[in-house]
C-alpha positions in Angstrom: 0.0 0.0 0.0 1.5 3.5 -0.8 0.7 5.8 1.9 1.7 9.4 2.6 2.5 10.2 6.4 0.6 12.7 7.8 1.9 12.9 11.6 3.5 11.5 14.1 1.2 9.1 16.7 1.8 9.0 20.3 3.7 5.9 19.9 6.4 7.4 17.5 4.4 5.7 14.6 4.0 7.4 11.3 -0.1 8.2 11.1 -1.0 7.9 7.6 -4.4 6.7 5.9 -5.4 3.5 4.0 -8.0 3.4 1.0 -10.9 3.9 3.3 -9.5 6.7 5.3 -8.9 4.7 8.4 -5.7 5.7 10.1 -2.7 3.8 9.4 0.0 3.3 11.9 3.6 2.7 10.4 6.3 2.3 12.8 9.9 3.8 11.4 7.7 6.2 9.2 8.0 10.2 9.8 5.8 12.9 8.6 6.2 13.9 4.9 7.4 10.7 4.3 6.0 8.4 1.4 6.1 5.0 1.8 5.4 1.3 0.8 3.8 -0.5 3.8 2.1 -3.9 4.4 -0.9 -3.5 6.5 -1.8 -5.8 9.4 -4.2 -6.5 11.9 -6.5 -3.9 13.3 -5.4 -1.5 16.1 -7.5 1.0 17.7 -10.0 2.7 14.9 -6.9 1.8 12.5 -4.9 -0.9 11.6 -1.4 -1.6 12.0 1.2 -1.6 9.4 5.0 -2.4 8.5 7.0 -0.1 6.6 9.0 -2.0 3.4 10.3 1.1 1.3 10.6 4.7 1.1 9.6 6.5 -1.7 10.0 9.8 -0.8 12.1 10.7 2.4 11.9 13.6 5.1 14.7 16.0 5.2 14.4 15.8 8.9 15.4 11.8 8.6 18.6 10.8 10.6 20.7 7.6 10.7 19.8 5.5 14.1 23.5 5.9 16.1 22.4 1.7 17.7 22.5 -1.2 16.0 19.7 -2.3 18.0 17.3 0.5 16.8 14.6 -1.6 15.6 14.8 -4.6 17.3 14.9 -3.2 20.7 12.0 -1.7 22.5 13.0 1.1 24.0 13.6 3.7 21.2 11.0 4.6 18.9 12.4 7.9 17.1 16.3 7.2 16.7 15.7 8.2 12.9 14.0 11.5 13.2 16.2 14.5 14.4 16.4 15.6 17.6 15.0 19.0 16.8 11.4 17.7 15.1 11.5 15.2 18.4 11.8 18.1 20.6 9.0 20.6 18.6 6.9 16.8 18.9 7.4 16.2 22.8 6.5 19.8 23.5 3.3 19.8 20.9 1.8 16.5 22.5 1.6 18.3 25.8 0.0 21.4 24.0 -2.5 18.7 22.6 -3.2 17.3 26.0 -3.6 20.6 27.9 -6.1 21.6 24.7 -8.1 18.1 25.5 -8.5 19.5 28.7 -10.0 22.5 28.2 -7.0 24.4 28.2 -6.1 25.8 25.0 -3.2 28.0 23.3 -0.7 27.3 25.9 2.6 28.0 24.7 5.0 24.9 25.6 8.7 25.4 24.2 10.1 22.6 22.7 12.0 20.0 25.2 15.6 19.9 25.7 16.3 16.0 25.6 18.6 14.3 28.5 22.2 13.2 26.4 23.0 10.0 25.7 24.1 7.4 28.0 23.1 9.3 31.5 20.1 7.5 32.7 20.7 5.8 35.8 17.8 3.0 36.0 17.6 0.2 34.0 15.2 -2.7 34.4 17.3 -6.2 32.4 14.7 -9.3 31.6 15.9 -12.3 31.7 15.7 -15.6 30.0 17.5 -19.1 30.1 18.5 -20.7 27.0 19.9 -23.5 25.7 23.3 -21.8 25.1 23.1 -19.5 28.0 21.0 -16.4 29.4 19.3 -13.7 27.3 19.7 -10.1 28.9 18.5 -7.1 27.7 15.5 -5.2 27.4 12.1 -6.4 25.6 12.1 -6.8 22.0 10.0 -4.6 20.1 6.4 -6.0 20.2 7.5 -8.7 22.3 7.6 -10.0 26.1 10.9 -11.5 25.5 14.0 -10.1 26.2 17.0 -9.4 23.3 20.4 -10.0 24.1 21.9 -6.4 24.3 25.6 -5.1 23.8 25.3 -2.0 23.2 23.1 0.9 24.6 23.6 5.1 23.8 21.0 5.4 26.7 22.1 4.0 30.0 24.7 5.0 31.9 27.8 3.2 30.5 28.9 2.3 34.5 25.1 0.2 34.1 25.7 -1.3 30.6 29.1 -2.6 32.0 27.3 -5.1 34.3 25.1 -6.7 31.3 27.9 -8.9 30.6 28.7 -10.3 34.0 25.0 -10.4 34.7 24.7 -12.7 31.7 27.4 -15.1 33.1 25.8 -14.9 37.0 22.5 -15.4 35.6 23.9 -18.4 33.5 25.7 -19.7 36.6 22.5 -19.8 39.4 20.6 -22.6 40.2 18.0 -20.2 40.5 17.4 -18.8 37.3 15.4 -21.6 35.7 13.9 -20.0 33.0 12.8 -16.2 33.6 13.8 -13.7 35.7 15.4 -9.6 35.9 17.5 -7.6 36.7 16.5 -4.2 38.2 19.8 -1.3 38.6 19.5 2.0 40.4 22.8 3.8 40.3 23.5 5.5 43.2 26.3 7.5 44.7 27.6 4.6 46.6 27.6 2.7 43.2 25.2 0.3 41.1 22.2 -0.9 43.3 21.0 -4.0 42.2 17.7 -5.7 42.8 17.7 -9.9 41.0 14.2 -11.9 40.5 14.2 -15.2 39.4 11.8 -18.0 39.3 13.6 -20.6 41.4 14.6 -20.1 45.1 18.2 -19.5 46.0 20.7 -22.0 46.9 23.5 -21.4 49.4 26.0 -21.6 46.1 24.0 -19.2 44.9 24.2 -16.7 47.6 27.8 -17.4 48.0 28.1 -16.2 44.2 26.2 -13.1 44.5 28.2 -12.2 47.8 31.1 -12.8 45.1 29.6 -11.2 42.4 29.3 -7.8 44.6 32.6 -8.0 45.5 34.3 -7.6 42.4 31.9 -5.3 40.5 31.8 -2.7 43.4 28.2 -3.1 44.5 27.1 -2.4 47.5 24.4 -4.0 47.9 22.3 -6.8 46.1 19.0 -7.9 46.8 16.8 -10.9 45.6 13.2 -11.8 45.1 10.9 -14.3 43.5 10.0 -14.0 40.0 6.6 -12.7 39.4 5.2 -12.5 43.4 4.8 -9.1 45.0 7.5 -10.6 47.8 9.5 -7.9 49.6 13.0 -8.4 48.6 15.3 -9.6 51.1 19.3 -8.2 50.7 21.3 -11.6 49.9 24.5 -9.3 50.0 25.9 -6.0 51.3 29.0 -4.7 51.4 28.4 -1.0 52.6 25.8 1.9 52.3 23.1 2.8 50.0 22.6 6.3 49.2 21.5 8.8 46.9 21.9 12.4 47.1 18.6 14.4 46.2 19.4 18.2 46.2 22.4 17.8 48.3 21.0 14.9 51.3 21.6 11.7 51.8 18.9 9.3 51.1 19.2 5.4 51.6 16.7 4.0 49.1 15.0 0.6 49.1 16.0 -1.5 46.8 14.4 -0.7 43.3 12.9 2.8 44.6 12.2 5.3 42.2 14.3 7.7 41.0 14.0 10.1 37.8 15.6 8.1 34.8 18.7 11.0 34.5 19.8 13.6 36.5 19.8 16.4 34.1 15.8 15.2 33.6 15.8 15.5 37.8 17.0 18.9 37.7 14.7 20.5 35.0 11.6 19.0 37.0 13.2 20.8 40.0 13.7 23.9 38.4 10.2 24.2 36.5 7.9 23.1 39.8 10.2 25.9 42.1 9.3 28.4 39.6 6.2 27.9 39.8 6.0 28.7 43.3 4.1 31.9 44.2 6.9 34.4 43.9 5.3 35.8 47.2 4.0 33.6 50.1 3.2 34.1 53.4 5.5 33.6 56.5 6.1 30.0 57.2 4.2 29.2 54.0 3.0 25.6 54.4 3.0 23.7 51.2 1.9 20.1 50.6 3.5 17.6 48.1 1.8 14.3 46.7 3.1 11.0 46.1 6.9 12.4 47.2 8.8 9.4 46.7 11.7 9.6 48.4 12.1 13.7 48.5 13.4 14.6 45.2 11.0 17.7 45.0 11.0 17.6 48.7 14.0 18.8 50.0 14.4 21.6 47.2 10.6 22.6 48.2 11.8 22.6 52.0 13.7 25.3 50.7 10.9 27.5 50.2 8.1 26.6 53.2 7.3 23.9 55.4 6.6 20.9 53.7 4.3 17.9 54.2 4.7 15.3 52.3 2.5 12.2 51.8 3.2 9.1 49.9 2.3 5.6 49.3 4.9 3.6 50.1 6.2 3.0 53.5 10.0 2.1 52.9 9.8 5.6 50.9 8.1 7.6 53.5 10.4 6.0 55.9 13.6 6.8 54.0 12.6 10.5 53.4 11.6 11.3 57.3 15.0 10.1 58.0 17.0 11.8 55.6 14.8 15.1 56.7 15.7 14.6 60.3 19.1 13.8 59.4 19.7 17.2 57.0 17.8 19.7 59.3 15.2 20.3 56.6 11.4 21.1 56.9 9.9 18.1 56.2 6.9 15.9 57.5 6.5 12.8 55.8 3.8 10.6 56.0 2.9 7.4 54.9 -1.0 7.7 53.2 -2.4 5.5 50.0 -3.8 8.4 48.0 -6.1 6.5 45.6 -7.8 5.3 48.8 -7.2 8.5 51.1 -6.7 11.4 48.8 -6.7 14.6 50.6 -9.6 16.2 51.8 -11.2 19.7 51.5 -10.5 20.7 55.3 -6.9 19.6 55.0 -6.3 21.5 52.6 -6.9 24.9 54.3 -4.2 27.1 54.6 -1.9 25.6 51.8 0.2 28.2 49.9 0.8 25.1 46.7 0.1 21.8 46.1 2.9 19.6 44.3 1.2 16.8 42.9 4.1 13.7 40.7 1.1 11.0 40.7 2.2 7.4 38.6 1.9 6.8 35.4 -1.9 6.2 35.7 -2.9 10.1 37.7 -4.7 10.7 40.1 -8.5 10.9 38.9 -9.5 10.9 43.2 -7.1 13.3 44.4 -8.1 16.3 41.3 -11.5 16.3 41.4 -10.7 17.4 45.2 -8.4 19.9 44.5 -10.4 21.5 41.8 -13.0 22.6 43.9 -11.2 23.2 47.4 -9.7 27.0 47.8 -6.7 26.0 47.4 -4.7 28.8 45.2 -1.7 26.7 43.3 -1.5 23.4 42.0 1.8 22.4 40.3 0.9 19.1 38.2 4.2 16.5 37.2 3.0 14.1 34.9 4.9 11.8 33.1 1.5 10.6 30.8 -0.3 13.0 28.5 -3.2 11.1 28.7 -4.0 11.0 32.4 -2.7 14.8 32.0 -5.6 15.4 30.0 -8.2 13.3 31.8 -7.3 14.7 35.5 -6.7 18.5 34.2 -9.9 18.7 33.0 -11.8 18.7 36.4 -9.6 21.9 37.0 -10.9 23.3 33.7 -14.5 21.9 34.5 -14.0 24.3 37.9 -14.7 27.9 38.4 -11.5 30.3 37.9 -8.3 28.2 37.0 -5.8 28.8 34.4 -2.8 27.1 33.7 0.2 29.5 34.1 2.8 28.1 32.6 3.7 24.5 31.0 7.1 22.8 30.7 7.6 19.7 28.6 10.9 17.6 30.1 12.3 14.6 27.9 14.3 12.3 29.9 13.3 9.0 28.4 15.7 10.1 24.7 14.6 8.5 22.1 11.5 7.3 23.3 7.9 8.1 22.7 7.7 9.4 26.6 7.7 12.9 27.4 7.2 14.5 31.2 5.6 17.8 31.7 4.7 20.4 34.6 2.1 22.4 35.0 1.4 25.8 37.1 -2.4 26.0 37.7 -3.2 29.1 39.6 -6.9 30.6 40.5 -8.1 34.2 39.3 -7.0 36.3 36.1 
């Protein structure tokens, strides 16, 4: 089928249209583009497609630096130049504010994290007859391809796929399936192993060994596919992180953002959108904190009290608060089943909400019609963006001040944004 590409989808597909008009969804494809594609099954109101030639080519095409561009997952938009990706990341947050209800909201075009800084990976892992496979999923696939060479993880993580292939090979426990989860920390990689078989005493003398000559501090182990709390099968020293200058001693697998240079434009985008005049002894509440990267830098500014889900988290911030001196409550609450409510809300100079991936539909529809005067939104999906913005836009009196798009996931089809939402003209 010839087709002409008309846009870019939110997957990093080319969006074209087939002899019906249906939409067309060609990955590797970029706008302006004229291709030969091979359409598949259905997707969505569309259908799927492969792309097997280029007739015409966009002048905004680039050559993929990785070989693995293609068969590996995690990159969608190697090929297109980092400029157009940029202008893209920053007009799909446009597009979801618009959704909302918010329209002609000027978003400048995202400055990308460089290659090779981001400091979490997550390895799958799978036995074969010649060995382990580890690496990150195949494109369109739950199985894992064995990886080599990466221009987006740190090189200090992409060092430890090879030696991880031989421990994985060399366990008892590692049957058939399993991963590899690394956090790089200050004290050095932080690594979390599942597999689907228990661990042996020669096993846990190997990972003790295995931590010892790659300089990790600490390595911790879990069952394959059960929610299990992972229990540390080695240790050789601390944990820690530094967020905004104090030490934090993270659970294993805690989140962190995926690259510090994304870390420090999230930071800088949610302070400026701090009232440039607040009371004395502002108070100022933050949502699903994590493990204080927007706290401490927020501490800075007012007292904060921050609330999140998970316990080791909550835990690991209080104590790094009390430790640094800094202005911090934390305090353990499940959001989706305890969002804040109108009365403790009273008195709040701004709200800092960084929900997961899927929002928080409970917690906005709250905010939107408390008195609160300032909510500063992190998201890191346009779509819940758009679905949890528009009870604010629903709601008497709020604009959005100012929107930041933030692309830390390079190469991806991911793109972060912050949002200032402030009450009155």
């Amino acid at each position: 089928m010839r087709v002409t590409v008309e846009a870019m989808g939110a997957a990093g597909d080319g969006i074209g249209r087939d002899e019906a008009g249906r939409p067309i969804f060609i990955p590797f494809a970029l706008p302006g583009e004229v291709v030969q594609a091979e359409p598949g099954p259905a997707r969505g109101d569309g259908r799927a497609a492969a792309l097997m030639a280029l007739e015409t080519e966009a002048p905004d095409r680039a050559p993929p630096p990785c070989p693995h561009f293609g068969i590996c997952g995690g990159c969608a938009v190697q090929h297109w130049a980092a400029g157009s990706v940029a202008a893209w990341k920053a007009a799909r947050v446009s597009e979801a504010l618009a959704r909302a209800g918010f329209g002609d909201i000027p978003v400048a075009p995202a400055v990308p994290s460089p290659p090779n800084s981001r400091r979490r990976a997550d390895f799958a892992l799978r036995s074969r007859q010649d060995g382990v496979t580890i690496g990150f999923h195949a494109r369109g696939s739950a199985e894992p391809f064995d990886m080599t060479i990466c221009f987006v993880i740190d090189p200090r993580i992409l060092a430890l796929v090879a030696p991880l292939r031989a421990l994985a090979t060399s366990l008892s426990a590692m049957r058939r399936a399993g991963s590899a989860m690394v956090n790089l920390l200050d004290t050095g990689p932080d690594l979390w192993l599942r597999t689907d078989g228990a661990l042996t005493p020669a096993d846990r003398a190997k990972l003790a060994a295995f931590a010892a000559a790659h300089s990790i501090p600490r390595i911790a182990w879990s069952k394959e596919g059960t929610r299990d709390a992972p229990e540390i099968a080695a240790q050789n020293g601390p944990v820690q992180v530094s967020l905004s200058g104090a030490p934090v001693s993270p659970a294993p697998g805690a989140f962190l953002q995926a690259t510090p240079q994304g870390e420090a434009a999230i930071i800088a985008a949610v302070l400026d959108g701090l009232p440039k005049r607040m009371p004395g002894k502002p108070r100022i509440i933050e949502l699903h904190a994590g493990l204080g990267t927007l706290s401490f830098p927020l501490s800075g500014r007012g007292r904060v009290e921050a609330y999140e889900g998970a316990a080791e988290s909550a835990s690991a911030l209080q104590s790094a608060a009390g430790r640094a001196g800094a202005r911090i409550k934390a305090t353990r609450r499940d959001l989706v089943r305890q969002p804040l409510l109108p009365a403790e809300l009273k008195g709040v100079a701004a709200l800092v909400l960084d929900p997961p991936f899927t929002g928080a539909a409970e917690q906005v529809a709250i905010l939107a019609r408390s008195t609160i005067p300032r909510v500063i939104y992190v998201s890191c999906n346009p779509t819940a963006l758009s679905r949890d913005l528009a009870a604010f836009a629903r709601a008497p009196g709020w604009r959005v001040e100012k929107a930041v798009a933030v692309d830390q996931f390079l190469w991806s089809s991911q793109v972060e944004a912050v949002v200032t939402l402030s009450r009155g003209a």
